[in-house]
C-alpha positions as CSV (number, residue, x, y, z in Angstrom):
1,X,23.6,4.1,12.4
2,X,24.3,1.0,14.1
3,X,23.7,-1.5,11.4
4,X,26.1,0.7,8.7
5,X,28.8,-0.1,11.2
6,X,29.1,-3.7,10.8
7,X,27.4,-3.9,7.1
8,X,28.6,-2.6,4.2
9,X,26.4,0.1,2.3
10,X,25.1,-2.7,-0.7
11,X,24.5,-4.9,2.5
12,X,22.5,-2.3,4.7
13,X,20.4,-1.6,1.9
14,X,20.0,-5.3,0.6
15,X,19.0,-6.0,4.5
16,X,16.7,-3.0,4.6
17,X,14.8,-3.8,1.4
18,X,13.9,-7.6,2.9
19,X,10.9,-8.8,4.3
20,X,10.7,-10.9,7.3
21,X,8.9,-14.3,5.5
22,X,7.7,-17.3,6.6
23,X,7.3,-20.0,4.9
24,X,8.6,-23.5,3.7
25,X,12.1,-24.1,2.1
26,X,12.9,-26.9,0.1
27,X,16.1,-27.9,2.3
28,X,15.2,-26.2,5.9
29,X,11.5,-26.8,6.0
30,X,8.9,-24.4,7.8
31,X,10.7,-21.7,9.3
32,X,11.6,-17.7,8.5
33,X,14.0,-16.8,5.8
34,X,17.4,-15.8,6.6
35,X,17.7,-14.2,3.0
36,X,16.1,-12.7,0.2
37,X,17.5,-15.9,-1.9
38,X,15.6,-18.4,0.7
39,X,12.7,-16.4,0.8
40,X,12.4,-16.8,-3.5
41,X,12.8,-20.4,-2.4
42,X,10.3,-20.7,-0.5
43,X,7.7,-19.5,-3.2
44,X,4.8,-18.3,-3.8
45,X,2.9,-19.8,-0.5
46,X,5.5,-17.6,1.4
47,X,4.1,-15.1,3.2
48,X,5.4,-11.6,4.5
49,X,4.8,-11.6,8.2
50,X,5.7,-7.9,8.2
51,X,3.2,-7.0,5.6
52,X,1.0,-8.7,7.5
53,X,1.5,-7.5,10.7
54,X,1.4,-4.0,10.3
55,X,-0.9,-3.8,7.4
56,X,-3.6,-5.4,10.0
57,X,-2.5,-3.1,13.1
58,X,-2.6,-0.3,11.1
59,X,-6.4,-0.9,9.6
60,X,-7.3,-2.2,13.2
61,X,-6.3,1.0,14.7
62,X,-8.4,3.1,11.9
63,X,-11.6,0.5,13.0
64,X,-11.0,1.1,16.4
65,X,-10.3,5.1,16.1
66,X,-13.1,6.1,14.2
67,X,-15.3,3.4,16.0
68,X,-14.4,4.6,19.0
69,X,-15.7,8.7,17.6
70,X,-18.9,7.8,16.1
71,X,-19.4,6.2,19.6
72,X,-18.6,9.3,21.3
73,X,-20.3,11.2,18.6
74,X,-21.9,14.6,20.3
75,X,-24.7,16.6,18.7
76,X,-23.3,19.9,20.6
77,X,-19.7,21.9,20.5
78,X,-17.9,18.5,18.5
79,X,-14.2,17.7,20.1
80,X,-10.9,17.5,18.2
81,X,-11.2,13.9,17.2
82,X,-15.0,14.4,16.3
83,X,-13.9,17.5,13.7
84,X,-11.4,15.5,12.6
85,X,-13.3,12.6,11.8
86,X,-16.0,14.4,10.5
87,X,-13.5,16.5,8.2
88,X,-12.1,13.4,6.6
89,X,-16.1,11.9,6.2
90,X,-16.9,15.0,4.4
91,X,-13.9,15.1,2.6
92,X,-14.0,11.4,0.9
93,X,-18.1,11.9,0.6
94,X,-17.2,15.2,-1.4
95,X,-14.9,12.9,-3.6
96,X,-17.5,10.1,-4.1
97,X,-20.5,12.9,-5.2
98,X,-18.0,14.4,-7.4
99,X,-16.8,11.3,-9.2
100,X,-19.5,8.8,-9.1
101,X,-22.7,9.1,-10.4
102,X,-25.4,5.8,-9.5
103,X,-26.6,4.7,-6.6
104,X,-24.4,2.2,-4.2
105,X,-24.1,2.7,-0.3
106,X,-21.1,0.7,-0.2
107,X,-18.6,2.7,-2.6
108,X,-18.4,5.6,0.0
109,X,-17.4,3.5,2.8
110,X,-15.0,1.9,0.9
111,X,-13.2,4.5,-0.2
112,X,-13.0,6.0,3.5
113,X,-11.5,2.7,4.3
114,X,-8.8,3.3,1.2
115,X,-7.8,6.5,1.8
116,X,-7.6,6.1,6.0
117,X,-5.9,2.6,5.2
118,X,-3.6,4.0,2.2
119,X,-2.6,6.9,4.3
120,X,-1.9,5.0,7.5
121,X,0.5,2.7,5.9
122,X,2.0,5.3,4.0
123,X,3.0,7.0,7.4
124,X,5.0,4.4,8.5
125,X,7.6,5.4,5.7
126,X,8.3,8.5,8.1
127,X,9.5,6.3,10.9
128,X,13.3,6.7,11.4
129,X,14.6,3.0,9.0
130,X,16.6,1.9,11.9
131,X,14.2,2.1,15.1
132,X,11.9,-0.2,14.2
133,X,13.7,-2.8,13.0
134,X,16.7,-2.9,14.9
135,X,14.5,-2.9,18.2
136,X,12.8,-5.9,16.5
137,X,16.8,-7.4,15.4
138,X,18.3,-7.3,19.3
139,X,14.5,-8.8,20.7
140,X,15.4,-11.9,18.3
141,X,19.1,-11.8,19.3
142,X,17.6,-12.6,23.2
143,X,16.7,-15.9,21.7
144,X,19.9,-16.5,20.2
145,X,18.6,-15.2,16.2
146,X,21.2,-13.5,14.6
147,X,20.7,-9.9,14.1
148,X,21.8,-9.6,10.5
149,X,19.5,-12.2,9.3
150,X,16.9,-10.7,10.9
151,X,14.5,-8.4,8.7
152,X,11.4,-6.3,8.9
153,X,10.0,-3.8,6.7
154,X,7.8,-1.6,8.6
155,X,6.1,-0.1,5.2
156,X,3.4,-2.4,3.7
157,X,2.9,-0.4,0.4
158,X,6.6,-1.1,-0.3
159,X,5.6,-4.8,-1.0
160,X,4.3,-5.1,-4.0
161,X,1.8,-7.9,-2.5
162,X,0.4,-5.2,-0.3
163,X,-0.2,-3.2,-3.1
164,X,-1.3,-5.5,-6.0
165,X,-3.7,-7.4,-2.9
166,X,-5.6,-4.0,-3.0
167,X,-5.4,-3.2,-6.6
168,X,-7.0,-7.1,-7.0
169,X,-9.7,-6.7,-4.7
170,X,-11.1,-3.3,-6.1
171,X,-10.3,-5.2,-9.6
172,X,-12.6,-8.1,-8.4
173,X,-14.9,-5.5,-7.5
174,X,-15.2,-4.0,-10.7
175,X,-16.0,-7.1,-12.5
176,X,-18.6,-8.1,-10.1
177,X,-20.5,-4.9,-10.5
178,X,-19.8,-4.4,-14.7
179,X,-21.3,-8.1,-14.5
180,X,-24.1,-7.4,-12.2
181,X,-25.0,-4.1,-13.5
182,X,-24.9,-5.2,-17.0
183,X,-25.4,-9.2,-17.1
184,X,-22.9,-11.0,-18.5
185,X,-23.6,-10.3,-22.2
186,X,-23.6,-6.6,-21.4
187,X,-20.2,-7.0,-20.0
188,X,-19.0,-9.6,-22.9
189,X,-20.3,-7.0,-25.4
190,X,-18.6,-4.3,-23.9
191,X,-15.4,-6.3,-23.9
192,X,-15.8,-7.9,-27.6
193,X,-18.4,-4.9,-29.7
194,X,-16.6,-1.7,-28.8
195,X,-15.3,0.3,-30.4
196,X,-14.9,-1.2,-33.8
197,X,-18.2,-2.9,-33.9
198,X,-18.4,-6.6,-34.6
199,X,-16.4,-7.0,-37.8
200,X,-13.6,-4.9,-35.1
201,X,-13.9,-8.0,-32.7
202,X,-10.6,-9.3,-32.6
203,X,-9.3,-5.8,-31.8
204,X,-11.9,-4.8,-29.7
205,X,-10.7,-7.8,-27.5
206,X,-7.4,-7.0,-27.2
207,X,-8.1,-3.3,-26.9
208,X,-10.5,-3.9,-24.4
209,X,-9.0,-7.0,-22.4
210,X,-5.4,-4.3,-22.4
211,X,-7.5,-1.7,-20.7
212,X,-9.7,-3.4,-18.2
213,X,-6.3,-5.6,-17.1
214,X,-4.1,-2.7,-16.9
215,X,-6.3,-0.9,-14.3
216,X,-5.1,-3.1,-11.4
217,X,-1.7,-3.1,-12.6
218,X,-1.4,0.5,-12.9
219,X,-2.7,0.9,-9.1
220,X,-0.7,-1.4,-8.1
221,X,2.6,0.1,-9.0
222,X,2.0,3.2,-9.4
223,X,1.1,3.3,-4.9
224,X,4.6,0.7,-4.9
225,X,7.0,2.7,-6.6
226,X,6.5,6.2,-5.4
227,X,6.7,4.8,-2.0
228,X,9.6,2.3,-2.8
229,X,11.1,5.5,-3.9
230,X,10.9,7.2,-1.1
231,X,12.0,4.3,1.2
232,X,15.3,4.0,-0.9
233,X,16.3,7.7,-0.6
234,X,15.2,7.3,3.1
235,X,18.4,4.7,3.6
236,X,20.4,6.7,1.6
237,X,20.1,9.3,3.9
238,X,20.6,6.8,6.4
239,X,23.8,5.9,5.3
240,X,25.2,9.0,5.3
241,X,25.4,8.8,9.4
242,X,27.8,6.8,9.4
243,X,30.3,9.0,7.1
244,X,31.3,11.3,9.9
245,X,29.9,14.7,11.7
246,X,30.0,16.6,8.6
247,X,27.9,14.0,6.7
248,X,25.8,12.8,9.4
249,X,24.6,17.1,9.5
250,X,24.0,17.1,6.4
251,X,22.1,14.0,6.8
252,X,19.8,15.3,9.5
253,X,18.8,18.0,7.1
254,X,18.2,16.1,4.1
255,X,16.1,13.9,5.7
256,X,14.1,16.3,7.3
257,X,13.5,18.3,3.9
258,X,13.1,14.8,2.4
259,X,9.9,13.8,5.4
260,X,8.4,17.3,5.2
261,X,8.3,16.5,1.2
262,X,7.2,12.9,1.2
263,X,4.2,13.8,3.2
264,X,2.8,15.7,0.3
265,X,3.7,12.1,-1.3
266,X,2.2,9.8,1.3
267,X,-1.2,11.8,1.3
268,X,-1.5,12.0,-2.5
269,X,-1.0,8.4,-3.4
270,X,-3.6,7.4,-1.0
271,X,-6.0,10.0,-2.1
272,X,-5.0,8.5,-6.0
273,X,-5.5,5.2,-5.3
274,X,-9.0,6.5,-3.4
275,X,-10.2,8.7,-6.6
276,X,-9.1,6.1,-9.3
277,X,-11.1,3.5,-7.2
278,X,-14.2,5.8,-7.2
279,X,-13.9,5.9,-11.4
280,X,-13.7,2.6,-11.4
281,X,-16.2,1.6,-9.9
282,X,-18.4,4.1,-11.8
283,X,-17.6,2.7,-14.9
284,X,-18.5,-0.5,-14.1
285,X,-21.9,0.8,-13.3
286,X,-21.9,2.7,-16.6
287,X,-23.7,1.4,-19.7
288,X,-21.0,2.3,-22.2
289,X,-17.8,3.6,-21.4
């Protein structure tokens, strides 16, 4: 690989595990980071372009592909896009019947927007880790950048402000349905009356407050680390390129065993964080749970 040939392997990895962030250093001012130290600089109003960007193409592409089928939408002998689209509807609908149980129009097209969003990002992790960004590195090298100090991560869910975004917005979800489902003593009496009672209140609290914090955590990183797993492994098969014609064979193998494997990965922990959405959103809607 070109960048292993002028990096060393701590370097390529270190340069392949950095976001491209913009924001506003203490000593430079506004402007992109030209490491993962000046990006920690920068703080927490920093933001990662690359997350950014492709996070939005990627859900702008499923708007406009799916928009563009239900326009197209034939009540005779369906096309390939139409069965396709229709498959995936019938599939996440299936889900949502199976695992929630009230009345709410908007949980199943949310969870269609998960799972197609999920997956989509997800893909990207099967996108050889040189192309992308070293195209992106010698377009920034025309106006005089240099390459090496140039980053872009072309997996969102490998940020964990991708993922924790999504976990906090289906957290926020869930408290604005417990509360409007149950009023706000309902959901303070869930929180502070079970399951010890009253004289249990204290514990129930901290019982309570533990579970209904850690279900955004858990969603969080459990979608960031199996992807930021595979990433890693991804450059380490990389690196092995640049170890000769023997290695770089092996390489080629290993990293297509690896791809056919990690898309059993990709599609489960977007179908996860899809289901575990689902049940939490019908516990929220839930009297006692």
């Amino acid at each position: 690989m070109a960048s292993s040939e002028t990096l060393t392997s701590q370097e390529y990895i270190q340069h392949h595990l950095t976001n491209l962030t913009l924001g506003w250093h203490p000593e430079h001012g506004l402007g992109f980071a030209h490491s993962s130290a000046e990006a920690a600089e920068m703080g927490f109003w920093a933001i990662n372009v690359d997350t950014m960007f492709f996070s939005i193409l990627l859900g702008s592409l499923f708007l406009w592909f799916f928009k563009g089928v239900a326009e197209r939408v034939s009540a005779g002998v369906p096309g390939t896009a139409q069965n396709f689209v229709e498959w995936i509807v019938d599939f996440v609908e299936e889900n949502v019947r199976g695992s929630f149980s009230h009345k709410n129009d908007m949980v199943a097209p949310l969870a269609l927007t998960i799972f197609a969003w999920v997956f989509l990002m997800n893909l990207m992790d099967l996108v050889p880790v040189d192309l992308i960004p070293h195209l992106f590195a010698q377009l920034f090298a025309v106006f005089g950048a240099d390459p090496h100090h140039v980053y872009l991560k072309v997996v969102p869910t490998t940020d964990p402000n991708a993922t924790f975004g999504m976990a906090l917005t289906v957290f926020l979800l869930v408290l604005y349905y417990s509360i409007k489902m149950k009023g706000v003593g309902g959901f303070l009496g869930e929180l502070t009356l079970q399951p010890f009672g009253k004289w249990g209140l204290p514990a129930n609290l901290i019982l309570e407050g533990i579970s209904l914090i850690s279900k955004p955590i858990s969603l969080a990183l459990r979608l960031f680390g199996n992807m930021y797993a595979g990433e890693m492994i991804f450059i380490l098969i990389a690196l092995l390129y640049g170890g000769g014609m023997v290695l770089a064979g092996t390489a080629g193998v290993l990293q297509f065993v690896w791809a056919v494997f990690h898309i059993l990965i990709i599609t489960l922990q977007a179908f996860i964080f899809m289901v575990l959405t689902i049940v939490y959103l019908d516990m929220a809607h839930q009297e006692h749970h």
